[in-house]
N, C-alpha and C positions, 0 to 999 in steps of 0.2 A: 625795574622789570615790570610792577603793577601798571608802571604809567604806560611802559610799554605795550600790554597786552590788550589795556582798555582803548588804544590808539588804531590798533592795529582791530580790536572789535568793532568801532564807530565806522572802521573804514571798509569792515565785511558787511555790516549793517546795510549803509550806506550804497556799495554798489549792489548790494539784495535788493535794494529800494530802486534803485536805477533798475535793476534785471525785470523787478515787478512791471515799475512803468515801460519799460520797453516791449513788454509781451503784451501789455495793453494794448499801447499806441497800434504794435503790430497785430494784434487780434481785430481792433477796431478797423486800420486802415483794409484787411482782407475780408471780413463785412462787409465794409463801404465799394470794395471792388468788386464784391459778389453779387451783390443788388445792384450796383452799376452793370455788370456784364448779362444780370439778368432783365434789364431794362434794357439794352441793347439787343438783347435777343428777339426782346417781346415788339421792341418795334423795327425788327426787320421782318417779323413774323406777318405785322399789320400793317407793314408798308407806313410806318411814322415818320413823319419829318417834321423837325420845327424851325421855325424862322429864325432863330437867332441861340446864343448860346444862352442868354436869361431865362426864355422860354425853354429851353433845355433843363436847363438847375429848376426851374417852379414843378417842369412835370416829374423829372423825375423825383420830387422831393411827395408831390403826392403821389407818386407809383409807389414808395418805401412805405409812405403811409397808409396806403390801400392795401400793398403786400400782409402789413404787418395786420394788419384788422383781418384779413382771410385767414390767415395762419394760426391768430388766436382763435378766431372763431371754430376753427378747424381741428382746436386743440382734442383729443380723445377725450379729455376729462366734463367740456360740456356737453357731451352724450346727444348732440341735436340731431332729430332725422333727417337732414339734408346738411350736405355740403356745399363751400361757395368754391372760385377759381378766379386762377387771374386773365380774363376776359379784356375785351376789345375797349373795355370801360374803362381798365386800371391807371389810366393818366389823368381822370377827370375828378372832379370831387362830386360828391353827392346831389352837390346843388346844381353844376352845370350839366350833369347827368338828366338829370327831371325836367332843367331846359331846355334842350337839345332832344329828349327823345319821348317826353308823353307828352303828348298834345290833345288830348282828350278834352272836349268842351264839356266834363259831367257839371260846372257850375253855373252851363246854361238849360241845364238840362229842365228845371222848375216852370220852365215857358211854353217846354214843346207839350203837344196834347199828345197822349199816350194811346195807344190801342187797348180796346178792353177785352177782346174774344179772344182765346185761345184754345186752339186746335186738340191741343193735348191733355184737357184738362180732365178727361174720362177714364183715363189709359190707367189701368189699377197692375198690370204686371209686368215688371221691369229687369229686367240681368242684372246678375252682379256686378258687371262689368259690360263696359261698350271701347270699342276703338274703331273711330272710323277711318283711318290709314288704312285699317288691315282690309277696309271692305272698298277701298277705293276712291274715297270720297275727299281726299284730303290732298291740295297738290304740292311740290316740295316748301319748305321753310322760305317764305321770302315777304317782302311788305305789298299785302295785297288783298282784296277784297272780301267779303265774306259771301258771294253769291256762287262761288266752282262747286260747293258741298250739292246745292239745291240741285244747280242744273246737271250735276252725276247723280243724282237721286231719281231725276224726271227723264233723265233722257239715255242714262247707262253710259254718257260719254264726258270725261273728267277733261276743264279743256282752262288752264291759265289765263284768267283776266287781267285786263289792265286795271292796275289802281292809278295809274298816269294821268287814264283819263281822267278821273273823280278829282286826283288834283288840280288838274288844266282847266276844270269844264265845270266843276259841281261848285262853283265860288259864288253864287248869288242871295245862298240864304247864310247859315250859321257856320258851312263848313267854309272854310278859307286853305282848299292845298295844303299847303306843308306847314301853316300857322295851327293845323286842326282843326275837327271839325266831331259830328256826330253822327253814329251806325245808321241810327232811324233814317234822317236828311240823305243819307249816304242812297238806301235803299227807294227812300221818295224821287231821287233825280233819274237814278238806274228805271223806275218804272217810269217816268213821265219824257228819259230819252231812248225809251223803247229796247232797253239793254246797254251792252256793253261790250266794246270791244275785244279780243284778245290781247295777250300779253306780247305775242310778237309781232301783231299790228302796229302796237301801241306800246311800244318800252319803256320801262322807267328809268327815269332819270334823276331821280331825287330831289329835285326842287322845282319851284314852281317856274310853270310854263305858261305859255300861250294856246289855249283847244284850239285842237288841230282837228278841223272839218273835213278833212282828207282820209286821218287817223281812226275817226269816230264815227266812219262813213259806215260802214259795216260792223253790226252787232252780230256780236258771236253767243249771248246769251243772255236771257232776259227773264225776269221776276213778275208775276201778275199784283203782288201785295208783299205786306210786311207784318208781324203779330209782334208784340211784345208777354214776355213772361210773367205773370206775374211778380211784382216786384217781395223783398226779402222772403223769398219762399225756394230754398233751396228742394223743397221737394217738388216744387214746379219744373226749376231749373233741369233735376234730373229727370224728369218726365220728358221732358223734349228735347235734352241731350241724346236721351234714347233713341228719339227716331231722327235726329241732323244734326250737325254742328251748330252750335247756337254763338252769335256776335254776345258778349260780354264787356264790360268795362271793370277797367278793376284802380284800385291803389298802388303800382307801381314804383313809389315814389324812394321807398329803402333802399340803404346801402343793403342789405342780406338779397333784396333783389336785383339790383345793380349788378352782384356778384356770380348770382345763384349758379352751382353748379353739377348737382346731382340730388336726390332720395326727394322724401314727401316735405316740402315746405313747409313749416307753421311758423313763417320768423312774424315779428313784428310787422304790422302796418296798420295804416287807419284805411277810411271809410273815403280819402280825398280822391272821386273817380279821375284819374288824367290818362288812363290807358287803354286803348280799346282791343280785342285778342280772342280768339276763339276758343269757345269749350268742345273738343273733338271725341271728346269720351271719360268714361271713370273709371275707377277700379278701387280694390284693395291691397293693396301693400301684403309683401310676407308678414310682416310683423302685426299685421292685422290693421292698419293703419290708411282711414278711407282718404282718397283724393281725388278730383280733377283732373284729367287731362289739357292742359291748357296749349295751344301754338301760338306761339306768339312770333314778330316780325321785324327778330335784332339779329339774324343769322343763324347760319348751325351754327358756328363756336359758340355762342350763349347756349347754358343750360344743357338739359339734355339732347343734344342735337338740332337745338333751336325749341325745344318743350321744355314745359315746365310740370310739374307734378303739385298740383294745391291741398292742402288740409280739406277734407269735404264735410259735412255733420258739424260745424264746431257750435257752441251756444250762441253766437249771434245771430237773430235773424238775417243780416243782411250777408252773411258768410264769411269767407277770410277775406281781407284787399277789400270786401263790398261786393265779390264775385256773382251775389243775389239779387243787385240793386238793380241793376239795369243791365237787362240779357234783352235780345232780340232775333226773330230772325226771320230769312225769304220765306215768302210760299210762290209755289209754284205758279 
């Protein structure tokens, strides 16, 4: 009867052990079908397609891996004042993320001569806060120049430029189209080709083109100069954020910014300028917590409706990202 009982236990044991592994298998295979059907969602959302089924198995393998890094990040317990999301980005990795989308020339930046006047440098009383959306000056989220703020400043009338053109047309010095280029150069060709078209003159198209002298025929706004801000002096930087949106380059290069997708930034990044973005105002956070307003040109789904919100004061000269390093912007 002993032999009996112990037989008969090996073999309740035994299928407990089967019962265990079968609730795995099954726990594990309805994970794997939930991140699949959430991958599926995400790229019908963003119109995804790929060319074959291996190219399907690699992205989605880093969509789970990029899911999983938000979620931890996202966890309550690391208490961070910003959230990330899963963005237009979530198929790419880090690395091709920084290839494909900053193109910032900041490690040419040592060559070019810099402006030394600035306009703003008197200006002793400032707001707690600025946003220039609210006052008009800002036109919707999209990849495009920094000269609409000036000429709604000068003329009261907010009118969408083409950054087409700049790609097509401004290719002779440092800037290269969609290879990248630099704000300064940017603002040197806009004065020396008498302005700048519109945006529905001259549409974008994402890649590089051919100047179109048809296109380009008529300037719809134009810049007499360009000043640069004093470099790592973020209290420069806020002095002239004050009175216009100011052209910025910054560090872009992080997954947390890859991601970003709500409250005040302070994730990791270095001082590597490859992204260029507008400073459109500042503020302070409920929690007391100063930042940037920054626009940047990856769409509304990024970030706050296509913004981002930067740490502002922090102890570096040069600010978060480098945000201090190299600002610039029109004059009238």
């Amino acid at each position: 009867m002993a032999a009996k009982n112990q037989v008969y236990h090996s073999i309740a044991l035994l299928l407990f052990s089967l019962g265990l592994l079968a609730i795995q298998v099954t726990s594990r295979t309805l994970g794997d079908k939930s991140i699949y059907e959430r991958h599926q969602q995400w790229m019908s959302h963003y119109g995804k397609v790929y060319k074959d089924p291996q190219e399907m198995e690699k992205r989605l393998k880093i969509f789970t891996e990029n899911v999983n890094y938000i979620e931890a990040s996202n966890n309550a317990e690391n208490k961070k004042s910003y959230k990330l999301g899963i963005n237009q980005f979530a198929d790419l990795t880090n690395e091709e993320f920084t290839t494909s989308r900053n193109k910032f020339k900041g490690h040419m930046c040592s060559s070019i001569t810099r402006t030394t006047t600035f306009k703003y440098e008197n200006i002793s009383v400032i707001s707690s806060s600025v946003d220039w959306r609210k006052k008009g000056a800002v036109t919707p989220v999209k990849n495009q120049g920094q000269c609409e703020g000036i000429h709604q400043l000068s003329t009261g009338k907010l009118i969408s430029l083409s950054e087409q053109e700049l790609v097509d047309c401004d290719t002779k010095g440092v800037d290269q189209g969609c290879e990248g280029g630099l704000m300064d150069d940017a603002f040197k060709f806009i004065i020396q080709n008498h302005g700048l078209s519109t945006e529905a003159q001259y549409p974008y198209q994402g890649v590089d083109g051919t100047c179109s002298a048809n296109q380009a025929s008529t300037q719809a706004a134009t810049i007499t100069g360009y000043e640069d801000v004093p470099a790592n002096n973020e209290q420069a930087l806020q002095k002239a954020v004050a009175n216009q949106p100011i052209s910025v380059a910054i560090d872009a290069s992080g997954s947390d910014f890859q991601f970003y997708k709500s409250g005040v930034f302070t994730g990791s990044c270095g001082t590597e300028l490859d992204h260029g973005v507008t400073a459109v105002g500042f503020g302070i956070d409920s929690d007391g917590s100063k930042y940037w307003l920054v626009k940047n040109s990856w769409g509304a789904d990024w970030g706050e409706e296509g913004y981002i919100r930067m740490q502002r004061g922090v102890d570096a000269a040069e600010g978060l990202c480098g945000i201090a390093m190299q600002a610039s912007y029109p004059t009238a």
